[in-house]
N, CA and C of each residue as an Amber inpcrd file, in Angstrom:
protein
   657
 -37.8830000  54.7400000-119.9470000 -37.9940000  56.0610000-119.3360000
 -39.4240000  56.2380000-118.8220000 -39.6460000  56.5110000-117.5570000
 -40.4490000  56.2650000-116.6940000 -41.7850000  58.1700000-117.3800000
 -42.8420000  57.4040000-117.6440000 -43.5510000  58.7470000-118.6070000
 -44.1880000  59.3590000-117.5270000 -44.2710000  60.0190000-116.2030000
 -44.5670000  60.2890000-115.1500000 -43.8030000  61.4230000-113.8300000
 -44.3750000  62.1510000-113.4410000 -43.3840000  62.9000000-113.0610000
 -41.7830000  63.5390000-113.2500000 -41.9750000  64.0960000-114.8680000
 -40.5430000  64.2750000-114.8700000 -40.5680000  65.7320000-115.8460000
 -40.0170000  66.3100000-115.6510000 -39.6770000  67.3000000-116.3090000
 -38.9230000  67.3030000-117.6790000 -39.8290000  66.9640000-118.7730000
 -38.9070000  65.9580000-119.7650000 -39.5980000  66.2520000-121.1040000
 -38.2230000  65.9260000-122.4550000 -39.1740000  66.4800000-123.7450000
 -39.0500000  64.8260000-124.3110000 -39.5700000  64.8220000-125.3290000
 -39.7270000  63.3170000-126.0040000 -40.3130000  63.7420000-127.4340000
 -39.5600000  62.2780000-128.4620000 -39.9690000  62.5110000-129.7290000
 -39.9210000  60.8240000-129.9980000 -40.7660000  60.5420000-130.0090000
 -41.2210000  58.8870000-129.9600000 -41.5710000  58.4870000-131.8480000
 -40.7940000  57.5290000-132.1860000 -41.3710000  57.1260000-133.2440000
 -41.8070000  56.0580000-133.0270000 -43.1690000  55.2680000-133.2710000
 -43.6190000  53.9020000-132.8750000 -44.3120000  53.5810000-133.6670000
 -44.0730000  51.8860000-133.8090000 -44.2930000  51.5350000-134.8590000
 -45.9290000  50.7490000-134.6140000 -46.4530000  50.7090000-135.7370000
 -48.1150000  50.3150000-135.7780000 -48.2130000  49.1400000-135.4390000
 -47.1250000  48.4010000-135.9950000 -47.4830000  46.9550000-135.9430000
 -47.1850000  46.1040000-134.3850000 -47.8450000  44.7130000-134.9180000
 -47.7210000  44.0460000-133.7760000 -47.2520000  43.1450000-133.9270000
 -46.6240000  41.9600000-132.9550000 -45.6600000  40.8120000-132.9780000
 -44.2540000  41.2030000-133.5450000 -43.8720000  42.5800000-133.2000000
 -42.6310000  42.5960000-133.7520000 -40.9910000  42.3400000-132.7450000
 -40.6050000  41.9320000-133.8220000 -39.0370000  40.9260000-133.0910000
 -37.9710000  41.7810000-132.7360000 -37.8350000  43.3580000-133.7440000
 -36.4740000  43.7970000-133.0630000 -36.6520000  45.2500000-133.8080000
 -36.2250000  46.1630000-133.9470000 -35.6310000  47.3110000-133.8860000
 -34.3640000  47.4490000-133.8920000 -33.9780000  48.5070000-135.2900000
 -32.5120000  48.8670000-135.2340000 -32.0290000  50.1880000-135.4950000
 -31.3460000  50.8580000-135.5820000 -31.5810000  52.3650000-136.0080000
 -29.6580000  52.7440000-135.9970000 -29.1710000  53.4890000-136.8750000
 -27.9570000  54.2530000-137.3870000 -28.1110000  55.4890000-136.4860000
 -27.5210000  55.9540000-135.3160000 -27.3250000  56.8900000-134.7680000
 -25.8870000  57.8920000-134.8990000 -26.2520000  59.1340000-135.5220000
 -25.2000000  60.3630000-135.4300000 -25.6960000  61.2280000-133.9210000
 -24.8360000  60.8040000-132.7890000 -24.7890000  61.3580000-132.2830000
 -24.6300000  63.5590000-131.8490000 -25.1580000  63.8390000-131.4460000
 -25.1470000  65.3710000-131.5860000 -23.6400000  65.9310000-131.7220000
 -23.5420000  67.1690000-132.3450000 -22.0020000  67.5050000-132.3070000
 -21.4580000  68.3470000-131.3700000 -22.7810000  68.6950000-130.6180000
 -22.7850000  69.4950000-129.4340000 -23.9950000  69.7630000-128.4660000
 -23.5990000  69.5850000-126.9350000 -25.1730000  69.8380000-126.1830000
 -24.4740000  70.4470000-125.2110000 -25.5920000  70.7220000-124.0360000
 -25.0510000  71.3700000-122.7400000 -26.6360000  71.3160000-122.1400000
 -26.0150000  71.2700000-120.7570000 -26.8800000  70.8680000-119.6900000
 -26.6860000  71.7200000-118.3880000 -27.5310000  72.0520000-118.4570000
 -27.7310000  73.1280000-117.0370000 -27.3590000  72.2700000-115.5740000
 -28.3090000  71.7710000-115.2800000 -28.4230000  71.0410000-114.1030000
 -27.5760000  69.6540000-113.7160000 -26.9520000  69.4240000-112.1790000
 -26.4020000  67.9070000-112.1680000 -27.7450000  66.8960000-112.2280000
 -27.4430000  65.8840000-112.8520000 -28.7000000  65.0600000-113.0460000
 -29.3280000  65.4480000-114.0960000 -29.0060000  66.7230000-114.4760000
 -29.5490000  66.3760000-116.1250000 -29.0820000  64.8530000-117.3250000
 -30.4360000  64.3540000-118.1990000 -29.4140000  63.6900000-119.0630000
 -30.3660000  63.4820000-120.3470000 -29.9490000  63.3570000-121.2030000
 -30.3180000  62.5340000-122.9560000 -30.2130000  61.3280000-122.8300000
 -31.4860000  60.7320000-123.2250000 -31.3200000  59.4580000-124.0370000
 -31.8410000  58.9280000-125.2740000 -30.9680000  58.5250000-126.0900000
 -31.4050000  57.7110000-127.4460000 -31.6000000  56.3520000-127.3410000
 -32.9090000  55.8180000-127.5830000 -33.0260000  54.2910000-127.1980000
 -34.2020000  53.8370000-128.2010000 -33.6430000  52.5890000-128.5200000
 -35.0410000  51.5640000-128.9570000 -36.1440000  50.8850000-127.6010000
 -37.0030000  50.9180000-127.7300000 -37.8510000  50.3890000-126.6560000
 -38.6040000  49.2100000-127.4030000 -37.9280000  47.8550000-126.9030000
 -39.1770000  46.3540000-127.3790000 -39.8070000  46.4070000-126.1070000
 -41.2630000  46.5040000-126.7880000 -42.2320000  45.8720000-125.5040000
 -41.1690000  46.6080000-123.9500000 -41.3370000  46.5690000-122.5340000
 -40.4590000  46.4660000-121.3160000 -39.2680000  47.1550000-121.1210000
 -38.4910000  46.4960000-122.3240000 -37.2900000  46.7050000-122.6450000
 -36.8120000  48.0480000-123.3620000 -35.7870000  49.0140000-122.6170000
 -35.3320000  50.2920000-123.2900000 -33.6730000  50.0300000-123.6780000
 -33.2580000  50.2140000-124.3390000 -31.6210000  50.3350000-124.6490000
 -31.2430000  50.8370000-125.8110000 -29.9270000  51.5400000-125.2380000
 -29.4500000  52.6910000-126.1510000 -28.4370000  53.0410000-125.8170000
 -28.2370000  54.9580000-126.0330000 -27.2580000  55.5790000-125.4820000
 -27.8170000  56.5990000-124.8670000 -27.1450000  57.1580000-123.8540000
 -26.9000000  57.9040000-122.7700000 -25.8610000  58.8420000-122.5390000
 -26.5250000  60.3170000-122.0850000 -25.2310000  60.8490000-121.3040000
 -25.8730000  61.9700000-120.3890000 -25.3270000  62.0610000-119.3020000
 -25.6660000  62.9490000-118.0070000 -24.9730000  64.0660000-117.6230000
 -25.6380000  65.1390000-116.6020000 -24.6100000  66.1640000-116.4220000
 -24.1110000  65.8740000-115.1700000 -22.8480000  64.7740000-114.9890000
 -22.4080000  64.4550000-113.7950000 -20.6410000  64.3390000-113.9730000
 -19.8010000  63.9850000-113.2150000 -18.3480000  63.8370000-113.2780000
 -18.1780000  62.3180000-113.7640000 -19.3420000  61.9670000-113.3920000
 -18.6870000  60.0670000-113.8210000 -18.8630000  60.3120000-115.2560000
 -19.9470000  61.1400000-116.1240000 -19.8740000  61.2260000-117.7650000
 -18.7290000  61.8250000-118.2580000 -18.3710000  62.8490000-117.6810000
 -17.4650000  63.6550000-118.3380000 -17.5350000  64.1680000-119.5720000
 -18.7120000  64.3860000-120.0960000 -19.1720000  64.9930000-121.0300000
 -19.5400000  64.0860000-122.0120000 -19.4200000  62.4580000-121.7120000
 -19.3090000  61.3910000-123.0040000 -20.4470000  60.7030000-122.8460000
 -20.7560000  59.7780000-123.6470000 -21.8990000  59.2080000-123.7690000
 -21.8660000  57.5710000-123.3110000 -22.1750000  56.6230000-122.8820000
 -22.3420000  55.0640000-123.1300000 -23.5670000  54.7100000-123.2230000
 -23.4100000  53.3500000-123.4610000 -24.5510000  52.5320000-123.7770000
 -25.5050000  51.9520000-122.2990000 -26.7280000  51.6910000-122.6460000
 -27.5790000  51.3490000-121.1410000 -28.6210000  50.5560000-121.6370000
 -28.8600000  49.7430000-120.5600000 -30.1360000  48.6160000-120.5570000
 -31.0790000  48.9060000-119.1560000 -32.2230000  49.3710000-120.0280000
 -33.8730000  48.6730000-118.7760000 -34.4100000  47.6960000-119.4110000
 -34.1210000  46.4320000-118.2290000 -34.8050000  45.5420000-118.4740000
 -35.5880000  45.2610000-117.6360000 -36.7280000  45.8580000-117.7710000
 -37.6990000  46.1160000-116.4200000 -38.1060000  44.2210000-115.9260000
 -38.6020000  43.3750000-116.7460000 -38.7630000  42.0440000-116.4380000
 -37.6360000  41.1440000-115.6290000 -36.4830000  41.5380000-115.9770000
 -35.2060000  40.9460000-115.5250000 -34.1980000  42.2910000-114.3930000
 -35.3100000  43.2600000-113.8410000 -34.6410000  44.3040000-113.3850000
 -33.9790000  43.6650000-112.1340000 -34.1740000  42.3280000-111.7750000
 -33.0740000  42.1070000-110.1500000 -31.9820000  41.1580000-110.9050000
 -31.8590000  41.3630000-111.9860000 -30.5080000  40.9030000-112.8400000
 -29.5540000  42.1670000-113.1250000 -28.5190000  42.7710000-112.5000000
 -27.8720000  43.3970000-112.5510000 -27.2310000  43.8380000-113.9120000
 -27.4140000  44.7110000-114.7010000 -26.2980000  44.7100000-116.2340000
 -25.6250000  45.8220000-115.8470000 -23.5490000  44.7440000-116.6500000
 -22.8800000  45.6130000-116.3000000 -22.7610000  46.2040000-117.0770000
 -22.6340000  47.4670000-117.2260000 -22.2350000  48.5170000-118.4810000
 -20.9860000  49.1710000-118.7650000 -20.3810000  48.5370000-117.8820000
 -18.6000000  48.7510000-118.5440000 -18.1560000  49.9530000-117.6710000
 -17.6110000  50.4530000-118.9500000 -16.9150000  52.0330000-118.7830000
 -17.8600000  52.8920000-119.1240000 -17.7210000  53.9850000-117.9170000
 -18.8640000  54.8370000-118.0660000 -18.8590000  55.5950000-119.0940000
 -17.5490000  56.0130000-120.1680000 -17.8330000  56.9050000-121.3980000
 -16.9600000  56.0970000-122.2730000 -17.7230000  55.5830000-123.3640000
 -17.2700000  54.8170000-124.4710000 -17.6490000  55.4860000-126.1230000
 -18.4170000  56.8290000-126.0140000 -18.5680000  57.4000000-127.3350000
 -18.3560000  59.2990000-126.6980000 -17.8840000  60.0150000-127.8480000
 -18.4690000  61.3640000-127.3500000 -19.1440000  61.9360000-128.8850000
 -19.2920000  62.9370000-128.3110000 -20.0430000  64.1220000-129.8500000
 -19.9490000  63.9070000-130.9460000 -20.7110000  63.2270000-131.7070000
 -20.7550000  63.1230000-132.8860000 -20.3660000  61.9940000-133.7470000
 -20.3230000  61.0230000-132.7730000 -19.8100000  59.6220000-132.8320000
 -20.8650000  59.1100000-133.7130000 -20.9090000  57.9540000-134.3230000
 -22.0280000  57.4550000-135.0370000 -21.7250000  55.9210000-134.6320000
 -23.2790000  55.6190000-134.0130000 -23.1750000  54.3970000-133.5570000
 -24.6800000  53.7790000-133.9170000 -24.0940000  52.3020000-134.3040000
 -25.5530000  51.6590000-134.6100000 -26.1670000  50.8610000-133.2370000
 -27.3770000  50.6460000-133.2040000 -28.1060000  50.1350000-131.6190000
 -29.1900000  49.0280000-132.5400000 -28.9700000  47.7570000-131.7790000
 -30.1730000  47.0580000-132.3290000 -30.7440000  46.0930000-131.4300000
 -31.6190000  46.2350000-130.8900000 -32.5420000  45.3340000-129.9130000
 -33.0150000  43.9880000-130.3450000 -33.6640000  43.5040000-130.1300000
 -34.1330000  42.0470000-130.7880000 -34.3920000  41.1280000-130.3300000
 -35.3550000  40.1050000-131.0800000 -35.5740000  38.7540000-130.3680000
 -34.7420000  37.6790000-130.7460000 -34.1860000  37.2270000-130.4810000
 -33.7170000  35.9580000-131.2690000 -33.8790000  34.7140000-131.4310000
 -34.3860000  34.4540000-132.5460000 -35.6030000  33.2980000-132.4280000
 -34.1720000  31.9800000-132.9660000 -33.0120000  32.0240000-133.0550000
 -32.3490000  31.2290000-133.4660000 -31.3280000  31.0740000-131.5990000
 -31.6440000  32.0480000-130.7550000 -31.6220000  31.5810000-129.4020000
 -32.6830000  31.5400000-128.5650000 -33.1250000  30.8240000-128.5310000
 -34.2450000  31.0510000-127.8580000 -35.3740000  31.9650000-127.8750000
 -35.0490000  32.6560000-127.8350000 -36.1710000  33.7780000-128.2350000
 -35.3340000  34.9120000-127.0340000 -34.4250000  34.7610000-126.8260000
 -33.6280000  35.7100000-126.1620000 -33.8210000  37.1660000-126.4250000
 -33.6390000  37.9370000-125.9420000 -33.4120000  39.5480000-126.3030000
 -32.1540000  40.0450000-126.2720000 -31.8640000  40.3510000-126.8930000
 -30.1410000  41.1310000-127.4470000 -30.4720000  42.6150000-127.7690000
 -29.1270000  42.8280000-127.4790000 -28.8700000  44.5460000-127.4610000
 -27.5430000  44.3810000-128.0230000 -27.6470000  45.1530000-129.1530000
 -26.1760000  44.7020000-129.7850000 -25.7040000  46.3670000-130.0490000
 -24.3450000  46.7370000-129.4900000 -23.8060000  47.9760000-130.0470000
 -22.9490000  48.1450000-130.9910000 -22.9860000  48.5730000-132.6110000
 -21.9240000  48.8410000-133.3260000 -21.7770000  47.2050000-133.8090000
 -22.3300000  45.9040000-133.5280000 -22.5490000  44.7300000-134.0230000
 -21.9970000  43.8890000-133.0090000 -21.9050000  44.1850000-131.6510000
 -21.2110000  43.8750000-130.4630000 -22.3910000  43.3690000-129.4600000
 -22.4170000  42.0840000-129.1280000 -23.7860000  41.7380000-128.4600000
 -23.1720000  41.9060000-127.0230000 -23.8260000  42.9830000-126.2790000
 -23.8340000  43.7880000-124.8720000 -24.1570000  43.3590000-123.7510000
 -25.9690000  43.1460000-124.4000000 -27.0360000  42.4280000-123.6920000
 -27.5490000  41.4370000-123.7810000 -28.1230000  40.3640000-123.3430000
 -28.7590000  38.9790000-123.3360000 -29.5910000  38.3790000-122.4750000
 -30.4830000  38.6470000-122.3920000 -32.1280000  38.2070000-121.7740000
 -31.8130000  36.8720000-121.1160000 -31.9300000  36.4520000-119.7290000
 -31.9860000  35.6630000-119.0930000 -33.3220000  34.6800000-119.7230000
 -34.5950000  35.4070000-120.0350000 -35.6790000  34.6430000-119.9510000
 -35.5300000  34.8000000-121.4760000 -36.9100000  34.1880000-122.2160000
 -37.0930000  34.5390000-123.7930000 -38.7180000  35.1540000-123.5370000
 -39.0480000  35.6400000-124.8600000 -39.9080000  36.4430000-125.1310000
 -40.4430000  36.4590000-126.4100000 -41.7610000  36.9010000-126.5900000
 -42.7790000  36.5580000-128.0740000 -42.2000000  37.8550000-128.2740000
 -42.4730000  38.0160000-129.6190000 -43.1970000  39.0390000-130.4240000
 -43.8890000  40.1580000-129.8080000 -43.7910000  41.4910000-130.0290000
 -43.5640000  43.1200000-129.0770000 -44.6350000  44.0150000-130.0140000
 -45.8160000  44.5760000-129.0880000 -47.0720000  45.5810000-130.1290000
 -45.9120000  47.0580000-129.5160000 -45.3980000  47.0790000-128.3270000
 -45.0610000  48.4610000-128.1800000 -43.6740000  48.4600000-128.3360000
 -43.5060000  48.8430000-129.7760000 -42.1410000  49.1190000-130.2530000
 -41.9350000  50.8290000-130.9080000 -40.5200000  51.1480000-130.0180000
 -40.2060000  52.6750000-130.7160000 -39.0270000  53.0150000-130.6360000
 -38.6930000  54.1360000-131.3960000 -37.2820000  54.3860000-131.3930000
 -37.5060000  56.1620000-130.7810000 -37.0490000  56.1920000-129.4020000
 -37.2610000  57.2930000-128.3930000 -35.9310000  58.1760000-128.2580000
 -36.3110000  59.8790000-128.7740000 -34.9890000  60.5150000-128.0150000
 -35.6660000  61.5210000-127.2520000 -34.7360000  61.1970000-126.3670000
 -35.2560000  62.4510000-125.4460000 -34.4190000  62.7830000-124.1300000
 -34.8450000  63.6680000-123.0550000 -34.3420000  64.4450000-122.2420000
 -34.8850000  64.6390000-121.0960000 -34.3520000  64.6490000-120.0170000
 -35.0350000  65.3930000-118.9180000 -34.7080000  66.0180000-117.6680000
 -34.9470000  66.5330000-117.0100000 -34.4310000  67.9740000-116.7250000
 -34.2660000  67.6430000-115.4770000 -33.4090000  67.6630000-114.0030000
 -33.5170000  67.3570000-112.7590000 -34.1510000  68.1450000-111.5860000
 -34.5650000  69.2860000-112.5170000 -35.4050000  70.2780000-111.5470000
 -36.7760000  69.9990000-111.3030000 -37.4510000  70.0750000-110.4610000
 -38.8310000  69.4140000-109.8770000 -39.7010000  69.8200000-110.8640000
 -40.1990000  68.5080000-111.6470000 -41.7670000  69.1210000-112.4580000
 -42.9190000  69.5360000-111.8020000 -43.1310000  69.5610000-110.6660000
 -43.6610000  70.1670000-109.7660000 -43.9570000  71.6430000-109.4970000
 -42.7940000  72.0050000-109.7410000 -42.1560000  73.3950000-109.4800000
 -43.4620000  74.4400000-110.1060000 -43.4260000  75.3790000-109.7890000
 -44.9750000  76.4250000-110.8560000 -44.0380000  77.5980000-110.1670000
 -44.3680000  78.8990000-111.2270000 -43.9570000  78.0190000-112.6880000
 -42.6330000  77.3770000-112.6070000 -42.7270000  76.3300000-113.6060000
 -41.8250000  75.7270000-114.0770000 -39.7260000  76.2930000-114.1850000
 -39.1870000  75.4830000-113.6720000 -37.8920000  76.1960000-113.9180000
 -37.6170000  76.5690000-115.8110000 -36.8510000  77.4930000-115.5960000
 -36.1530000  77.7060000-117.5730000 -35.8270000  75.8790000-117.6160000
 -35.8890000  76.4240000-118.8100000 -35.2310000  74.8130000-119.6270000
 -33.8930000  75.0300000-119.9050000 -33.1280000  74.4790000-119.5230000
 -31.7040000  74.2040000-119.1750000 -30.8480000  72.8950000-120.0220000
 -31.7240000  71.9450000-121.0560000 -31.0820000  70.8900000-122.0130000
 -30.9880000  71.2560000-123.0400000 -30.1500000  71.5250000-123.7190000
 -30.4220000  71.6270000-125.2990000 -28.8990000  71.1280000-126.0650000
 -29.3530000  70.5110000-126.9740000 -28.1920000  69.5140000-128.2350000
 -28.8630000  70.1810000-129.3060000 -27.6870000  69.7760000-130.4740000
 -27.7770000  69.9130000-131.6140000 -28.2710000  68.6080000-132.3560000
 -28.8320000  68.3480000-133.4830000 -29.1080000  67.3010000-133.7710000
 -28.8330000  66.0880000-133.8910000 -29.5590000  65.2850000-133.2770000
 -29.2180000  64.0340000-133.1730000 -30.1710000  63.0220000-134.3500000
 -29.4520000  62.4900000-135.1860000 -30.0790000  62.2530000-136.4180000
 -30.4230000  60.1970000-136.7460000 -30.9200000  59.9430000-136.4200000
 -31.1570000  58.2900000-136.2500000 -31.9500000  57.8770000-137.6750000
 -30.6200000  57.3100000-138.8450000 -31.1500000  56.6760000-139.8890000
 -31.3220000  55.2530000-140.1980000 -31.5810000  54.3320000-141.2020000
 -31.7570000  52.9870000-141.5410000 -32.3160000  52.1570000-140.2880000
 -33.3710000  53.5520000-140.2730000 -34.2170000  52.5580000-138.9770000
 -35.0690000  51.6640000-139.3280000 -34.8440000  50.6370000-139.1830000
 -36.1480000  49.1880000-139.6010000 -36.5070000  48.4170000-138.1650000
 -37.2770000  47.6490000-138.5400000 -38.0060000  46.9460000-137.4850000
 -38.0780000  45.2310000-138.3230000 -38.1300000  43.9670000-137.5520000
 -38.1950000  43.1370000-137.3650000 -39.1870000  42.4740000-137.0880000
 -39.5600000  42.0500000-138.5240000 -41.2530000  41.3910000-138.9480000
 -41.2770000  39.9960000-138.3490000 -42.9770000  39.3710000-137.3560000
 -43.3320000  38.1390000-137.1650000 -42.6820000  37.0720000-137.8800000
 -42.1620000  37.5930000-139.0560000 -41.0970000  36.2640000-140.1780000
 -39.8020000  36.5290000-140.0540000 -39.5690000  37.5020000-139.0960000
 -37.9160000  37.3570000-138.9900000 -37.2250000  38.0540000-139.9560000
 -37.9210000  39.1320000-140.7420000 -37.2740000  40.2800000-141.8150000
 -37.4400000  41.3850000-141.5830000 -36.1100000  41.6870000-142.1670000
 -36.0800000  43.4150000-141.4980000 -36.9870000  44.4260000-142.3800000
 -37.4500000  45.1750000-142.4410000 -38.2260000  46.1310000-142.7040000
 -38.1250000  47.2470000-142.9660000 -38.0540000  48.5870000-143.4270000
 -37.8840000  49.8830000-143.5830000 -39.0600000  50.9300000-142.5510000
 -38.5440000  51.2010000-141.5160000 -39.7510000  52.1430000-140.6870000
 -39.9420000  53.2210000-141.7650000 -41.1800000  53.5520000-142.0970000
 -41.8850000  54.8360000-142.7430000 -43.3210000  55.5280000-142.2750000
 -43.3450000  56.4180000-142.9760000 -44.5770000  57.2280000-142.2220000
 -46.1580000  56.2270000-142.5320000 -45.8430000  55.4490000-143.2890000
 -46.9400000  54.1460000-142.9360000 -47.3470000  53.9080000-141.6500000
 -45.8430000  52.6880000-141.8030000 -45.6830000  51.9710000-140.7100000
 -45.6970000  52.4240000-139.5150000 -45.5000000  53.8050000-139.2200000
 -45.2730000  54.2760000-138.1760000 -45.9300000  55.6040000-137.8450000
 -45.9330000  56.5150000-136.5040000 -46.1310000  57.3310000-135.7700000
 -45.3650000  57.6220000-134.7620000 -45.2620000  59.5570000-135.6810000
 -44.2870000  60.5420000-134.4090000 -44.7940000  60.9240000-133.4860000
 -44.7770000  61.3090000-132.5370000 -45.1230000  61.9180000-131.4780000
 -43.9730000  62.5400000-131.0900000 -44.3470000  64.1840000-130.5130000
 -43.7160000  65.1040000-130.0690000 -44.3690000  65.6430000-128.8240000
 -44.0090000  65.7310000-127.6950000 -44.6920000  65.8390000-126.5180000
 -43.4400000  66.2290000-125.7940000 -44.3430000  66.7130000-124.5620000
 -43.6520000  67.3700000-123.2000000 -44.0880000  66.6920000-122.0470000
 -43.3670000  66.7850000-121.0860000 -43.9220000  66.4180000-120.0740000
 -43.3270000  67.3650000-118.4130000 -44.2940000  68.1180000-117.5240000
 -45.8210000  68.1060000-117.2870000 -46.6400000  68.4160000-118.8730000
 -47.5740000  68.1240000-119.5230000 -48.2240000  67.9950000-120.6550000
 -48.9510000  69.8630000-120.1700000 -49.5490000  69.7050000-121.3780000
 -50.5650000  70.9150000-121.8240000 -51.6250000  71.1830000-121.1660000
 -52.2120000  69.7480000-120.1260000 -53.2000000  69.8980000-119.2430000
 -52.6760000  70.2300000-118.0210000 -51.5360000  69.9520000-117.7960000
 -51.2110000  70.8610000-116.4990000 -50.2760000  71.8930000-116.4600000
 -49.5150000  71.8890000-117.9500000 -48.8850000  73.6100000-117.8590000
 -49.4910000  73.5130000-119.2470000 -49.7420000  74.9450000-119.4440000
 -50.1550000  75.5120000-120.6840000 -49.1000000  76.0860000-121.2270000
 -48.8980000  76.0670000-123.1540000 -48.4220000  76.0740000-124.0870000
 -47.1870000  77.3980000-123.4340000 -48.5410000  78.6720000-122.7100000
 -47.9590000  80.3240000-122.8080000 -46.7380000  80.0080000-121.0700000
 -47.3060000  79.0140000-120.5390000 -46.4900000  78.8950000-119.2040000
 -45.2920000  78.1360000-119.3360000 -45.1750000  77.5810000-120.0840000
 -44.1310000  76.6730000-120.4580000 -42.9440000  77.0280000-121.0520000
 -41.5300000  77.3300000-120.5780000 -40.7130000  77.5190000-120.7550000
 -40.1060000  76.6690000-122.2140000 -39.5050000  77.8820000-123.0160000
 -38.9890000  77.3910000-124.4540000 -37.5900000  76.7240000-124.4440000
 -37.2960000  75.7720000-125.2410000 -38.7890000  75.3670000-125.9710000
 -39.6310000  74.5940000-125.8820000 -40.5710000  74.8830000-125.8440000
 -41.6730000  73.8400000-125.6350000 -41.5380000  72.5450000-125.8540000
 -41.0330000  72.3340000-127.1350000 -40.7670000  70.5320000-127.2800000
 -40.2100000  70.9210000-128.4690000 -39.0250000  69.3620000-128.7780000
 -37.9690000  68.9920000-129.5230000 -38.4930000  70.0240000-131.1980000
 -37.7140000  70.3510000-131.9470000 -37.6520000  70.6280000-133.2530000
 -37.1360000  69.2980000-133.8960000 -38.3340000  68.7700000-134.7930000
 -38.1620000  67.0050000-135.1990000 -38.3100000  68.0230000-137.3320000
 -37.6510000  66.9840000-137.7330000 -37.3960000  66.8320000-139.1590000
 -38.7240000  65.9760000-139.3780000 -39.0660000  66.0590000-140.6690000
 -39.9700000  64.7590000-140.7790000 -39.5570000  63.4310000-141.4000000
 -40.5640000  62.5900000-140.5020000 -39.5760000  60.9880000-141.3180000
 -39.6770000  60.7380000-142.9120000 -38.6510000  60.2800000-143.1540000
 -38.5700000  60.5800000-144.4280000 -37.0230000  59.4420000-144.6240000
 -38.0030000  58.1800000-145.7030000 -36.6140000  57.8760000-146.2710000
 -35.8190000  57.1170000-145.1300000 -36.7900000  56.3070000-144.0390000
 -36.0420000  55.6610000-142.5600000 -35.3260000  56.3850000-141.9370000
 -35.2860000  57.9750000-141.9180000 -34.1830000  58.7850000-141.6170000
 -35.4400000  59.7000000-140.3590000 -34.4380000  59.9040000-139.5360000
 -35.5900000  61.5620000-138.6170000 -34.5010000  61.9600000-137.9120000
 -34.4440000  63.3710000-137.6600000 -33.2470000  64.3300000-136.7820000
 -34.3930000  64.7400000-135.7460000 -33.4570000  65.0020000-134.6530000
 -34.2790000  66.2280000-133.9640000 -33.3730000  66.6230000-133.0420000
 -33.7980000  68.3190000-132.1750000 -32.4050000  68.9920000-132.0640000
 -33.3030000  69.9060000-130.8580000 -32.8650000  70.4440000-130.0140000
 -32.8290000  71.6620000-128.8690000 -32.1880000  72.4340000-129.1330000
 -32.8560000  73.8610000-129.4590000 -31.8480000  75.0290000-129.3590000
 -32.7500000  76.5210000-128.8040000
């Protein structure tokens, strides 16, 4: 998700370390959202290094209110991925997402849904310093705009547990408030709209991590 011109909320968990192989995370999808705008959409995704994949859903007729799975593979972006059927989960579905290197293929990258390998990296790849597990939103009305349009996205919680990460030795790990850092942010940011100009809510309502577990919710 492109961090630049967008009218958009974000709750980034990322992890400290470096040389890491994969990311996985237990997703309860929300039990309910709504979206103002066409081109509105949510996404829940792991990000290795380049690479974003997850789940998705938009305010358009091809969603129909449901969610599927999606790959940026910005390195391999003139490699086409097909993504099936456009709605393969809805509200409240619980689905697991796990990214990865695979050092027993090559060093391939996989995207596996529910234990279903999706995705598969043409090229291979080391070990990843910018690893996170990202939800977020963004809005199709011009961030440009002053002031700003109302905020028009909001879900109920979307709750992503038994999130671990994938150590330089090839073991899975427990993400915790160690290992890791939340971030809660907006975007246009605070330097170009201020806190009082900024249409509510300002940014996501996040749980704290706790226990490989974090929710967070729009209302």
């Amino acid at each position: 998700m492109v961090l630049i011109k967008e009218y958009a909320k974000f709750v980034r968990v990322e992890l400290k370390k470096r040389n890491v192989k994969g990311l996985r995370a237990h997703l309860t999808l929300p039990a309910g959202k709504s979206m103002a705008h066409e081109g509105d959409f949510i996404n829940f995704y792991c990000g290795l290094g380049p690479f974003e994949c997850g789940i998705s859903t938009k305010q358009s007729d091809f969603f129909a209110g449901g969610w599927h799975w999606f790959v940026n593979a910005a390195p391999e972006s003139n490699e086409p991925v097909d993504m099936k059927a456009p709605v393969q989960y809805q509200d409240g579905d619980t689905i697991d997402i796990c990214l990865m290197i695979d050092s027993r293929d090559q060093n391939r990258i996989k995207f596996m849904v529910n234990g279903v390998i999706v995705y598969r990296s043409k090229m291979s790849y080391p070990g990843q310093k910018n690893v996170r597990l990202v939800i977020a939103c963004a809005q199709a009305t011009p961030e440009s705009d002053r002031p700003l349009a109302p905020w028009g996205i909001f879900h109920s919680p979307v709750v992503a547990t038994r999130m671990q990460y994938k150590n330089c030795l090839n073991i899975w790990r427990n993400v915790n408030r160690i290992n890791s850092t939340c971030r809660n942010f907006r975007l246009p940011g605070p330097e170009l709209v201020s806190g009082k100009d900024c249409p509510q809510p300002e940014v996501y309502s996040v749980s704290p991590l706790a226990k490989n577990t974090i929710s967070a919710w729009l209302e």
